[in-house]
C-alpha positions as CSV (number, residue, x, y, z in Angstrom):
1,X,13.3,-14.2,-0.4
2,X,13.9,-17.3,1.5
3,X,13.7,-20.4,-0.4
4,X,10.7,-21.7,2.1
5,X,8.7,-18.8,1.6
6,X,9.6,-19.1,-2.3
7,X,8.7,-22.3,-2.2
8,X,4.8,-21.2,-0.4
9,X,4.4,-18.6,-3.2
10,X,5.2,-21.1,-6.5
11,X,2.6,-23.9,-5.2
12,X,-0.3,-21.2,-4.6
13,X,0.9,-20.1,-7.7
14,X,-0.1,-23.6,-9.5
15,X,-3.4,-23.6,-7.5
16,X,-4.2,-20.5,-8.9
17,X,-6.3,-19.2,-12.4
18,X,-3.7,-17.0,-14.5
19,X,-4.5,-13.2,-14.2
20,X,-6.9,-11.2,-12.2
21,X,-10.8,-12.0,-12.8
22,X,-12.7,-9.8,-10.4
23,X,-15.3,-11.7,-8.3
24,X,-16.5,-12.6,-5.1
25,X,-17.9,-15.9,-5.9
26,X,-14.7,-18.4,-5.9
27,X,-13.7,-17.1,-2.1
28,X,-17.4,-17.7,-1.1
29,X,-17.1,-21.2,-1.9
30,X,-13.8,-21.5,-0.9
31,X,-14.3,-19.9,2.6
32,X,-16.4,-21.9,4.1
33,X,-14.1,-25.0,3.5
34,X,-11.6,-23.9,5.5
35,X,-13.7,-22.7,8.3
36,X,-14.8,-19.8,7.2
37,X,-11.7,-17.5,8.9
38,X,-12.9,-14.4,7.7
39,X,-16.0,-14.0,10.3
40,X,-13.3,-15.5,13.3
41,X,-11.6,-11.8,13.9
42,X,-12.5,-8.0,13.8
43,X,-11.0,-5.9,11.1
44,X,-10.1,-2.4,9.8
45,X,-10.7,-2.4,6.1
46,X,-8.4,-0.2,4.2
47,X,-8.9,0.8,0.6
48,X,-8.1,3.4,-1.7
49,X,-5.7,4.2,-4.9
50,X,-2.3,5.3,-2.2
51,X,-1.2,5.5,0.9
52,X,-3.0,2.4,1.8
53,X,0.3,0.6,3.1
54,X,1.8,3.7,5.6
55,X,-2.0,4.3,6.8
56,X,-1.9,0.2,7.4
57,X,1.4,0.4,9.2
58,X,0.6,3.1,11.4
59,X,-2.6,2.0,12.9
60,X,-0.9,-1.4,13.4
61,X,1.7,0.0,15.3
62,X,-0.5,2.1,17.2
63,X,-2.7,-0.6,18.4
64,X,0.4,-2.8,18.8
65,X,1.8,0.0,21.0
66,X,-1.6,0.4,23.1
67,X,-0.8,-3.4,24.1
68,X,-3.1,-5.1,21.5
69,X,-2.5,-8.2,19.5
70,X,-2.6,-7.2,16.3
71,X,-2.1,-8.3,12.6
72,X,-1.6,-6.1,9.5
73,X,-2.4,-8.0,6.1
74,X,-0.8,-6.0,3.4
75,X,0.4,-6.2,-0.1
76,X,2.0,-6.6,-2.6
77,X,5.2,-7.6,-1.0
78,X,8.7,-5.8,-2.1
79,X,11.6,-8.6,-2.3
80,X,9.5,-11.4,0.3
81,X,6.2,-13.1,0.3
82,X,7.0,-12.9,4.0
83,X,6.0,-9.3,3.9
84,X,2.2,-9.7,3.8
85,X,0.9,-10.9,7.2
86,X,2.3,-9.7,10.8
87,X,1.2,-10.9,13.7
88,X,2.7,-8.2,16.7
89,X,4.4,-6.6,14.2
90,X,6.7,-10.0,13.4
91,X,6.1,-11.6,9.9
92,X,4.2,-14.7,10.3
93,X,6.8,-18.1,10.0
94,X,6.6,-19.9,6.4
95,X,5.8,-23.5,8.8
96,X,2.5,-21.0,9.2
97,X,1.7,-20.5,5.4
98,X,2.2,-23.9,4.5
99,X,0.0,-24.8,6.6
100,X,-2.5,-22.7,5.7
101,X,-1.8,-23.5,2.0
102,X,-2.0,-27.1,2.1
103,X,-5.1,-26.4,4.2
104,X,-6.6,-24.6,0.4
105,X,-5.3,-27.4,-1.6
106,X,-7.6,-30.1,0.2
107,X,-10.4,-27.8,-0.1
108,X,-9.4,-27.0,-3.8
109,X,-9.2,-30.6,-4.2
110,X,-12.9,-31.6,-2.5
111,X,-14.7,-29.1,-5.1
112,X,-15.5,-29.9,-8.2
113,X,-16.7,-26.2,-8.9
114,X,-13.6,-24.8,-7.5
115,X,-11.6,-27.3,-10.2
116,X,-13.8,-25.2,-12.8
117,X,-13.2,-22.0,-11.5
118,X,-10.3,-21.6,-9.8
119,X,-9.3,-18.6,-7.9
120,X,-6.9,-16.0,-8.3
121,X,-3.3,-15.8,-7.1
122,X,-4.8,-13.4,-4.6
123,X,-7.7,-14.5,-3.5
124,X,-5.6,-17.8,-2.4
125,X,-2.8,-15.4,-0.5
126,X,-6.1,-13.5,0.9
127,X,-7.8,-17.2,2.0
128,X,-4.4,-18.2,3.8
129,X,-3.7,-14.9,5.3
130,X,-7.2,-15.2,7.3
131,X,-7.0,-18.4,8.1
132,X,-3.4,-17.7,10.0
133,X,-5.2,-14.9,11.3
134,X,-8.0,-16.6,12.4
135,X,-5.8,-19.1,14.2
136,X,-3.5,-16.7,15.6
137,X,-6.6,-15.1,17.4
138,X,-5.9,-11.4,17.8
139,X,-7.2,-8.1,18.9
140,X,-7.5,-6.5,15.7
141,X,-7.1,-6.8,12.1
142,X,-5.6,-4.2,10.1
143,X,-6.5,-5.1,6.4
144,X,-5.3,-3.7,3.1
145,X,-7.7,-4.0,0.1
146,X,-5.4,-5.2,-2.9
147,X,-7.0,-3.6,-6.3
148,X,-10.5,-1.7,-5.7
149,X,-12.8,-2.6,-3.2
150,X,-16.2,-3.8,-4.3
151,X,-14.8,-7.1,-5.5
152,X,-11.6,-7.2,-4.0
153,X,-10.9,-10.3,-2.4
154,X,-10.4,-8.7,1.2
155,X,-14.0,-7.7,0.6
156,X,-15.2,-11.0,2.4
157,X,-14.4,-10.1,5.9
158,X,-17.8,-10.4,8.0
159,X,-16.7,-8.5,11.0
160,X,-15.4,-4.9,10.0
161,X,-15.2,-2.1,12.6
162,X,-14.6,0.7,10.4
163,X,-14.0,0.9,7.3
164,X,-10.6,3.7,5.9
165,X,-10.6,5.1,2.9
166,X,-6.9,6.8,1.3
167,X,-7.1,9.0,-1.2
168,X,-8.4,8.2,-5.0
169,X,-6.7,8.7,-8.1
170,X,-7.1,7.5,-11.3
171,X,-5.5,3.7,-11.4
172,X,-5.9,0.1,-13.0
173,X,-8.9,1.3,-15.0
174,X,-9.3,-1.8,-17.2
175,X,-10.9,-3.0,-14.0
176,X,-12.4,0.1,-12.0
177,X,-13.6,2.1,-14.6
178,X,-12.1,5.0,-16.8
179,X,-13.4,8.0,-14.3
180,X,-12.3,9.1,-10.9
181,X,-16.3,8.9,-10.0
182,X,-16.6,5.4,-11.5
183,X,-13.1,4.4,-9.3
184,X,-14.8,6.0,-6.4
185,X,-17.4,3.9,-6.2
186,X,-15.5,0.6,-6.6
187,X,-13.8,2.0,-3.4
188,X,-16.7,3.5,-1.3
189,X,-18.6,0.2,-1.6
190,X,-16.5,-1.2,0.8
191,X,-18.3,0.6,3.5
192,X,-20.3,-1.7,5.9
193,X,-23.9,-0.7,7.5
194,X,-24.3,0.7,10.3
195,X,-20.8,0.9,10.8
196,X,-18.1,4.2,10.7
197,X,-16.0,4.8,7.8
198,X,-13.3,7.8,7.3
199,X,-12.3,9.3,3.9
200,X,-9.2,11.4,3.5
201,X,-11.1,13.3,1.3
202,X,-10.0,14.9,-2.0
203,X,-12.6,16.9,-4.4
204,X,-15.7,17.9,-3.8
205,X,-17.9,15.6,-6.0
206,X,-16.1,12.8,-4.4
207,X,-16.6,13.4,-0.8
208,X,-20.0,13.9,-1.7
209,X,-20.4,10.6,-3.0
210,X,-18.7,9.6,-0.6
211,X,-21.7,10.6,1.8
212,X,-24.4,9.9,-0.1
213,X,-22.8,5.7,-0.6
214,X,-22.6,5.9,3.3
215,X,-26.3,7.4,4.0
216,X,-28.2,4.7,1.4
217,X,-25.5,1.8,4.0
218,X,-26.8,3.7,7.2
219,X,-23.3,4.3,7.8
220,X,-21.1,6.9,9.7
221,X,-19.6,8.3,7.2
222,X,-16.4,11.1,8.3
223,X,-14.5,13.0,6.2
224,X,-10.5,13.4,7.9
225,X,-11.0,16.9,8.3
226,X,-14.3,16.8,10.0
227,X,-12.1,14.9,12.8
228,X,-8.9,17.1,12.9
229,X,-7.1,19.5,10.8
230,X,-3.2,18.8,10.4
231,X,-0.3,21.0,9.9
232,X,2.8,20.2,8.7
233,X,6.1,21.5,10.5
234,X,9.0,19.8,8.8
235,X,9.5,17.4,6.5
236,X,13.6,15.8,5.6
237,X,15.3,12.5,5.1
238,X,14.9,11.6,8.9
239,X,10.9,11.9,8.6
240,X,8.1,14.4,9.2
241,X,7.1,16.5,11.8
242,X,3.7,17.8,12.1
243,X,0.8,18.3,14.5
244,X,-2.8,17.8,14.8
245,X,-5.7,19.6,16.3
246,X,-8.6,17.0,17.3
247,X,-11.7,19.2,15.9
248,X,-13.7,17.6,19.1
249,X,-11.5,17.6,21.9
250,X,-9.9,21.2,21.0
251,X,-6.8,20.2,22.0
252,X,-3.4,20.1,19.8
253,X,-1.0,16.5,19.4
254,X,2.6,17.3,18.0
255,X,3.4,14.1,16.4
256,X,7.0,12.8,14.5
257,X,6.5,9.5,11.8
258,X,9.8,8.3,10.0
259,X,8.2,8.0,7.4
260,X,9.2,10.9,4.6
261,X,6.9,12.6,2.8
262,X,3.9,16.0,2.5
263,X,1.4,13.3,2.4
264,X,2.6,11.1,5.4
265,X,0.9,13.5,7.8
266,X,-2.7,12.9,6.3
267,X,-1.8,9.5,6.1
268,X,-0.9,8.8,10.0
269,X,-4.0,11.4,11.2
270,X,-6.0,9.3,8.8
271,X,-4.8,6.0,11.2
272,X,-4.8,8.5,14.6
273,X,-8.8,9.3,13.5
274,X,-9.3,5.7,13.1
275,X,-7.8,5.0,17.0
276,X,-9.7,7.3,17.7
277,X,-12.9,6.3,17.1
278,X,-12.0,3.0,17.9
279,X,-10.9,3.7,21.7
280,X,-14.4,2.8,23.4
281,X,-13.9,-0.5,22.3
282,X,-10.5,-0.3,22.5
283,X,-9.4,1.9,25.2
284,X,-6.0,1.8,25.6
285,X,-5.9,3.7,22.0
286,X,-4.6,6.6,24.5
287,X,-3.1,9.8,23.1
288,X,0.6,8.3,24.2
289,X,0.0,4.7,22.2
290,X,-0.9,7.0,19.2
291,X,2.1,9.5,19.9
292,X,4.7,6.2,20.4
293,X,2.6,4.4,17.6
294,X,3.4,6.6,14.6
295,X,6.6,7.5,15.7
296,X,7.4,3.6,15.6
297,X,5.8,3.3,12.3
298,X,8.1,1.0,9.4
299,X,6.8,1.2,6.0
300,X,9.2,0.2,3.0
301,X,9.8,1.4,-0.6
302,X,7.9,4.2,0.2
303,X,10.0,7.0,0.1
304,X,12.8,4.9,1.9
305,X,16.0,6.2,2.6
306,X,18.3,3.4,1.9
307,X,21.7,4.3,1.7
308,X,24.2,7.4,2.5
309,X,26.9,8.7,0.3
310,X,25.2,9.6,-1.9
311,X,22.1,9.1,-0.9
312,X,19.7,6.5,-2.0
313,X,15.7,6.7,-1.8
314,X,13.5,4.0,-3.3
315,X,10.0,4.9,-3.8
316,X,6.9,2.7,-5.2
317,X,5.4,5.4,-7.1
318,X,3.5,3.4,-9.7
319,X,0.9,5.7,-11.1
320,X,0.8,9.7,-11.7
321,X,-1.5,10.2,-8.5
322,X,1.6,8.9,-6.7
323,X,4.3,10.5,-8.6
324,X,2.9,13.6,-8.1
325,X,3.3,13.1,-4.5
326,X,7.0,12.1,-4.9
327,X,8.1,14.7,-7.0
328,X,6.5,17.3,-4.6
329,X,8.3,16.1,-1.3
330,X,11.3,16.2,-3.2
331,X,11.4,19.4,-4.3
332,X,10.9,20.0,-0.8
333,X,14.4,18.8,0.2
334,X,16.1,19.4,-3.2
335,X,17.0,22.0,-5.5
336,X,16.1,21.8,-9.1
337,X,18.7,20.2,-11.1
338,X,20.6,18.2,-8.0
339,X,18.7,14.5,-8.6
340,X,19.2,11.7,-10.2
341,X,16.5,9.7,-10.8
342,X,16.7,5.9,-11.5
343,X,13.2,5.1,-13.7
344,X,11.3,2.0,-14.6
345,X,7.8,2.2,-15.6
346,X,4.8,-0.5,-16.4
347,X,4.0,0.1,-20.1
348,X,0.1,-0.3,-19.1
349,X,0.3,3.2,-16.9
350,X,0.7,6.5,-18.0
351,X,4.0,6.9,-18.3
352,X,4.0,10.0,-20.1
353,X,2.2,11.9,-17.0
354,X,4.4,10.7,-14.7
355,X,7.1,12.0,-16.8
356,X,5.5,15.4,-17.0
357,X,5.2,15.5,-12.7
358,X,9.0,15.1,-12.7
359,X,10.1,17.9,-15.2
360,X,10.0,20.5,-11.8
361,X,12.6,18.5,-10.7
362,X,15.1,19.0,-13.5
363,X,16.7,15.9,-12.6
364,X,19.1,13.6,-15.0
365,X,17.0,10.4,-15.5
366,X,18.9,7.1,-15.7
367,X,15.7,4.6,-17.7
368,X,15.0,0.8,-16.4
369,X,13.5,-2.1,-16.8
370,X,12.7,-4.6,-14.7
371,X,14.3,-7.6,-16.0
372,X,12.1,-10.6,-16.6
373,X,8.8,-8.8,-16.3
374,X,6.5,-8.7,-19.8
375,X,4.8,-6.0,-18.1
376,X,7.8,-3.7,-17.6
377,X,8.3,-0.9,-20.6
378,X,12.1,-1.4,-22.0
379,X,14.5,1.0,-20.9
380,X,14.8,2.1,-24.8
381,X,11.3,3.1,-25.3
382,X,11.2,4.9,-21.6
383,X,14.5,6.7,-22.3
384,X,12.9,7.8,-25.7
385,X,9.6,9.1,-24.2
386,X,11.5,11.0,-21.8
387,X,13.8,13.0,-24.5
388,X,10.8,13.3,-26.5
389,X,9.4,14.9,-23.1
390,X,12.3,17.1,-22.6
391,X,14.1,15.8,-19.9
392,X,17.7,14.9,-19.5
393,X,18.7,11.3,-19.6
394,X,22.0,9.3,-19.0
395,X,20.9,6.5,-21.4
396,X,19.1,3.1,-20.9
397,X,20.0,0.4,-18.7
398,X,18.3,-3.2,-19.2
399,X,19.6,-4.0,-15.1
400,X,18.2,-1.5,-12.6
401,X,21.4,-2.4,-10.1
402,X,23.7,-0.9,-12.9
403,X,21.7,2.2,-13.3
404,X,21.4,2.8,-9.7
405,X,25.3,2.0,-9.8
406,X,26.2,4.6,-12.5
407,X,23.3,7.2,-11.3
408,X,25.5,7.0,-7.7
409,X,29.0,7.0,-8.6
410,X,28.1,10.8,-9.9
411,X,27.8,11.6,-6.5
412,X,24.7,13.1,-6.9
413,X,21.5,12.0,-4.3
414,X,19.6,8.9,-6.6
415,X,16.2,8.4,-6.0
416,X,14.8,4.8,-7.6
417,X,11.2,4.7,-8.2
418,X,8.6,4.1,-11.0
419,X,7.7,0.4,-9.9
420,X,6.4,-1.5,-7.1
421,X,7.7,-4.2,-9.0
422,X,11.8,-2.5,-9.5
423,X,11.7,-1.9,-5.8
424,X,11.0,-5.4,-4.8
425,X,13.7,-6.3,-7.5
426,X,16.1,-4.0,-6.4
427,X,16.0,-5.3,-2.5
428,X,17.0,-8.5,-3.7
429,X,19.9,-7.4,-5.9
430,X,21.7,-5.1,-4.5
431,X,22.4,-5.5,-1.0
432,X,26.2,-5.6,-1.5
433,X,25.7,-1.8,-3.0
434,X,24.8,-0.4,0.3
């Protein structure tokens, strides 16, 4: 990370209250004393448990391909604060979020109930992402909630266009609640009246709540596959093929992303749907800026190949919903037996499930840490779970760059994952290993 942007993400840091405390109230105040950016721009609101980020990154691109200025607010960020906000799919200049920071601190400083109740490390970043949005006046907003919906802090925008819902799994329940129902709803609040929404849709009982949220909003509520069905032709290290059939127009759309993965498919038809309905307003959302759109999509640690020889894939897979997912696009280009798989884990997720979704695998697990963070479970107690689970390790490594060192010079294909938090770490650690 550069030292300027360092330097934007340690003073928001002071400004902000330790932790996450979930609330809308802080941003309401602080809003309005800095102009009140979030009712200046039209947005896409994106929420759900994963695939939040590629789903983002497509529909940017799409619209940014259709001709349309167009920022994507995302997070968290791998190895940069930079990361967050693009405007035209170029990261916004640090001179920018300083600006917009020291812009918060006079406000911060002018209220004596904000002094009392400061907000959150987010909700700042959130506050300073719309008002460079708001300044940089574009087309279209793409915006990723952070955790939930309901109180997330991106849940202050004023001038939604649709609303996007990923698929839900079972994630940071000390905050959203312990069932997938009670996570649901955290989610499906986002929706807006009288305004559309898509779900990707999952089990039953959920897209039925998903219906029944949006009919007491008078919303247009659509599930993906009452838009288009999607088939899947090929899936290896240099992306996804796959096609979709728009359900209305009766008419088929082969489609390639770079992005690797069985889910990306749902994920870029879930963004193609969303252009889709979007097009009167928009109508240069034409079936070639969707086509050149997702085909131009860039989404890191997310199933990223990174190096050759052996290979190297970092993937974010944080929870078991998203592990899953991993382990089954793998075993669509491996063998059992043939991976290595470098592992770190937070000790506060459910680390022994994401153990069991790699056993299918058979691969020879090399445990991690990532150094520095209280959060992170040590490579000890991870190595020992995974034993006690029955699967191969090649010991504990306290530095994730010297397990991805020794999990390489095997020979053997290495994938990284676990952590959001090892990824980011990893980018800025390793780039002489590449």
């Amino acid at each position: 990370m550069s030292d300027a942007f360092k330097q934007i993400e340690l003073k928001l840091e002071k400004l902000a209250s330790p932790g996450i405390v979930p609330g809308l109230a802080r941003l309401h105040m602080l809003l309005p004393l800095i102009g009140n950016p979030q009712k200046a721009f039209p947005a896409v609101h994106v929420v759900g448990t994963n695939g939040k980020g590629s789903t983002c990154a497509a529909l940017s691109s799409i619209f940014t391909e259709a001709g349309y200025k167009t920022a994507l607010y995302t997070s968290p960020h791998l190895a940069s604060f930079g990361e967050r906000l693009e405007i035209g799919g170029k990261r916004v200049s640090p001179e920018k979020w300083a600006e917009a920071a020291e812009k918060i601190q006079t406000a911060l400083a002018a209220s004596k109930e904000l002094q009392n109740d400061r907000p959150t490390y987010f909700e700042l970043i959130t506050a300073a992402a719309f008002f460079i949005i708001a300044r940089e006046n574009p087309d279209i907003a793409i915006v990723e909630a952070g955790l939930g919906g309901r109180l997330d802090a991106t849940n202050t925008l004023e001038n939604v266009l649709l609303s996007l819902i990923t698929p839900i799994g079972v994630d940071h329940t000390d905050y959203l609640g312990e069932t997938l129902a009670e996570i649901a709803a955290e989610k499906f609040a986002v929706v807006r009246k009288n305004t559309p929404a898509i779900f990707a849709g999952g089990e039953v009982p959920l897209e039925k709540q998903f219906k029944q949220t949006a009919y007491e909003k008078n919303a247009n509520p659509f599930l993906l596959l009452e838009l288009c069905s999607v088939t899947r032709r090929k899936t290896g290290l240099d992306g996804t093929d796959f096609s979709i059939f728009w359900n209305a127009k009766q008419k088929n759309l082969d489609l390639h992303t770079p992005l690797i993965g069985l889910f990306q498919p749902d994920n870029a038809a879930l963004a193609c749907c969303a252009a889709q309905l979007l097009q009167e307003r928009f109508p240069e959302l034409n079936e070639d800026a969707i086509k050149k759109g997702v085909a131009k999509t860039r989404w890191e640690g997310r199933i990223e190949k990174a190096a050759d020889n052996p290979v190297l894939i970092f993937d974010g897979a944080h929870n078991p919903h998203a592990m899953k997912k991993l382990a089954e696009t793998l075993r669509e280009i491996y063998p059992p037996g043939v991976l290595n798989i470098v592992f770190a884990a937070m000790a506060d997720k459910d680390v022994r499930l994401m153990l069991d979704l790699m056993k299918g695998l058979s691969p020879t697990l090399y445990c991690t840490q990532v150094p520095d963070l209280a959060r992170s479970m040590k490579a000890d107690s991870l190595a020992a779970a995974a034993q006690a689970h029955g699967l191969q390790t090649a010991g504990s490594f306290e530095n994730p760059v010297d397990a991805i060192r020794a999990a390489r010079a095997t020979g053997r294909p290495t994938v990284c994952c676990g952590s959001l938090y090892m990824i980011g770490w990893v980018k800025e650690h390793m780039d002489d290993e590449r």
